[in-house]
C-alpha positions as CSV (number, residue, x, y, z in Angstrom):
1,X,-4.2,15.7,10.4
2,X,-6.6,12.8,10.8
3,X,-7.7,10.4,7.5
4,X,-11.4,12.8,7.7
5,X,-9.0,16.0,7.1
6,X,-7.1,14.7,4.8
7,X,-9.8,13.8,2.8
8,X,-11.7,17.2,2.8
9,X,-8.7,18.6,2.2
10,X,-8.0,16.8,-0.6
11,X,-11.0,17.4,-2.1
12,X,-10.3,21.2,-1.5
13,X,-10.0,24.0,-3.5
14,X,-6.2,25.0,-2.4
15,X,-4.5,22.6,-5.4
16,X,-1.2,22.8,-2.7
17,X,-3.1,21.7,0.4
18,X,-4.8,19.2,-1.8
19,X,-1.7,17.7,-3.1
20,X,-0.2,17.5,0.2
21,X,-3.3,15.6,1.7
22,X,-2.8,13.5,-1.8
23,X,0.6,12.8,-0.6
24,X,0.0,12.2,3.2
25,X,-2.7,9.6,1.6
26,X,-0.4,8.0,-0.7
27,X,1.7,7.6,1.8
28,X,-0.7,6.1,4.4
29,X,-1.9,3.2,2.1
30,X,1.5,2.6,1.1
31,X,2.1,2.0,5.0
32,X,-1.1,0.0,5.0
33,X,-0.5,-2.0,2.1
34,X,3.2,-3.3,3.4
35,X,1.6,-4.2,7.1
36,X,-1.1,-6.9,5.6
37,X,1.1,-7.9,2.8
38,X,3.7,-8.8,5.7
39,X,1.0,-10.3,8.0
40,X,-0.3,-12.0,4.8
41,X,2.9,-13.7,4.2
42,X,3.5,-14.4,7.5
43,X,0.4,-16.6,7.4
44,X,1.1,-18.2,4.1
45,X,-0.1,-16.5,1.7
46,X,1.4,-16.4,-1.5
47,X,2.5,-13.9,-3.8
48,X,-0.3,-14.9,-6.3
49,X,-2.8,-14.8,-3.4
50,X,-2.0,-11.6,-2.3
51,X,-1.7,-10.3,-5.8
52,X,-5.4,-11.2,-6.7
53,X,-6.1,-9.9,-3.3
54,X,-5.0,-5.9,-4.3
55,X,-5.6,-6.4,-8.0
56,X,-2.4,-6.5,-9.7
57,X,-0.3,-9.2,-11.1
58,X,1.9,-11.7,-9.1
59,X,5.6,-10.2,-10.2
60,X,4.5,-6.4,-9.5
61,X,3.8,-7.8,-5.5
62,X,6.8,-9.6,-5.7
63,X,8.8,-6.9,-7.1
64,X,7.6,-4.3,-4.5
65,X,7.5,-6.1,-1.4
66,X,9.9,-9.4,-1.3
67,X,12.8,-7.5,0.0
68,X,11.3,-6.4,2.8
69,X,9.0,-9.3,3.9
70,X,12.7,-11.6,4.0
71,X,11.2,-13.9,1.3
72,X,12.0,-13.1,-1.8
73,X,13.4,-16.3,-2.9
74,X,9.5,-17.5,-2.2
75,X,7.5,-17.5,-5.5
């Protein structure tokens, strides 16, 4: 299913085809969110920056990503 189908079906009346586009959703910004947090740190940004950037604080960021951008020592 494309990101249009998803989203109709999301907003759907089926509540088990609309929790499985929820899902496939979820799942799409999380993908999203890692590739320009990793390109973000790869350009220097820092954890605060990027924090500000998605609206949450520094450490939850941190927490969630550092392991796999390699920098988690980097505050």
């Amino acid at each position: 299913m494309d990101l249009k189908e998803l989203a109709a079906t999301a907003g759907g009346g089926d509540p088990g085809d609309g929790l499985r586009a929820v899902a496939a959703l979820r799942a799409l910004l999380e993908e999203l969110e890692a590739v320009h947090v990793s390109t973000a740190r790869a350009q220097g940004w820092s954890w605060e920056q990027i924090a500000g950037a998605l609206g949450v604080r520094r450490q939850t960021v941190h927490r969630k990503h550092a392991r796999r951008t390699g920098k988690a020592g980097d505050r």
